[in-house]
C-alpha positions in Angstrom: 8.7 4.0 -14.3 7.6 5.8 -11.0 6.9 9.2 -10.8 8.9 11.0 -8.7 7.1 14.9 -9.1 4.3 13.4 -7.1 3.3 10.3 -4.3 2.6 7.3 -5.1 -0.7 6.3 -5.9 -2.7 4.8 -2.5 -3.1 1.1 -3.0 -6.5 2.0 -1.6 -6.9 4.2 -4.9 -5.8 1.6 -7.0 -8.3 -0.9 -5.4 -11.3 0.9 -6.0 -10.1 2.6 -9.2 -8.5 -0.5 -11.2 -10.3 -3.2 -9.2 -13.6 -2.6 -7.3 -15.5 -0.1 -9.8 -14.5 -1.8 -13.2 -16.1 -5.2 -11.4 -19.3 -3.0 -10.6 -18.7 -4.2 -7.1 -19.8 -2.1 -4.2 -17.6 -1.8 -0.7 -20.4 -4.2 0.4 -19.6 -6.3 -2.2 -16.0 -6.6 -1.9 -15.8 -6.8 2.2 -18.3 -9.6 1.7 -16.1 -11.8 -0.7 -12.9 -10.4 1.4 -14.5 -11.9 4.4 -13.3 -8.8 6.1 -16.2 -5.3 7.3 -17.6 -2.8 5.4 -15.7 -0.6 7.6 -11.7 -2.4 6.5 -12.9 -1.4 2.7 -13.8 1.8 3.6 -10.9 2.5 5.7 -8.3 1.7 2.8 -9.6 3.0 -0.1 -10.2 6.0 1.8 -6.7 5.8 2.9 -6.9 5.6 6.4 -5.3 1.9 6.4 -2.9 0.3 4.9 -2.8 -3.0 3.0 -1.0 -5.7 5.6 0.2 -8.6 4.5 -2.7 -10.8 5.5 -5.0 -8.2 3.5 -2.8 -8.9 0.2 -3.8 -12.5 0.4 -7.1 -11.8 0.5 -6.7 -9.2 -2.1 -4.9 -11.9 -4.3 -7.3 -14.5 -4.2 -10.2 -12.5 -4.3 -9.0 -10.6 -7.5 -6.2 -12.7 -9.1 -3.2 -11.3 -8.5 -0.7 -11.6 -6.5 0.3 -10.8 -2.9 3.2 -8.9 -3.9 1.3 -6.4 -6.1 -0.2 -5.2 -2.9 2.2 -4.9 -0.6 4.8 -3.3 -3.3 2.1 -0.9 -3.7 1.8 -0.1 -0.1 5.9 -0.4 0.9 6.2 2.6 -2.2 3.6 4.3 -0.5 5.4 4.5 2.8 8.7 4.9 1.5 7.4 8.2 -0.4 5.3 9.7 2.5 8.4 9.0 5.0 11.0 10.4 2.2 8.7 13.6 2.3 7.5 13.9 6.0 9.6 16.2 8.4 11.5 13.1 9.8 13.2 13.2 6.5 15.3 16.0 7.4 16.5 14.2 10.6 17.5 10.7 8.8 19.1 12.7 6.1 21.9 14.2 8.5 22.0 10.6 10.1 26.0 8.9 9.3 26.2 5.9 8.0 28.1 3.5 10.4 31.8 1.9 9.5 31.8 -1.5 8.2 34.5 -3.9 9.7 36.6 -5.6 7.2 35.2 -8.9 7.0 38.1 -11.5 6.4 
């Protein structure tokens, strides 16, 4: 069940936390077998990045898992920031369009 009293975890946070530092690996370490720079690593476990769908392969090969763990980590994420951001007020008084009868 996800928690709704607080965000979503970072998948960032859950690299380093469930994946990187159990494996003993540094950020060295894991750009390196990521073929990706020190500086990517860095940028999403420190949150400043995202995980894109090119960086879930990598993710997935490189620590058996799947693509999809990533990037359903990262979409709730989003979802939660933008649900909580001001812009949330405006989409919340947006009205929903009418649907044509479809025959």
């Amino acid at each position: 069940m996800k928690p709704t009293h607080r965000p979503p975890s970072h998948p960032g946070e859950i690299l380093r936390h469930e994946f990187r530092e159990p494996l003993t690996l540094t950020q060295e370490d894991l750009a390196r077998a990521l073929a990706v720079s020190f500086k990517t690593v860095n940028a999403i476990e420190c949150g400043r990045q995202g995980i894109t769908p090119e960086m879930a392969h990598r993710l997935a090969r490189c620590l058996r898992t799947t693509p999809n763990l990533w990037l359903n980590l990262q979409v709730n994420f989003d979802l939660w920031q933008t649900a909580h951001s001001p812009i949330a007020h405006e989409i919340n008084h947006l009205k929903p369009l009418r649907m044509a009868a479809r025959r």
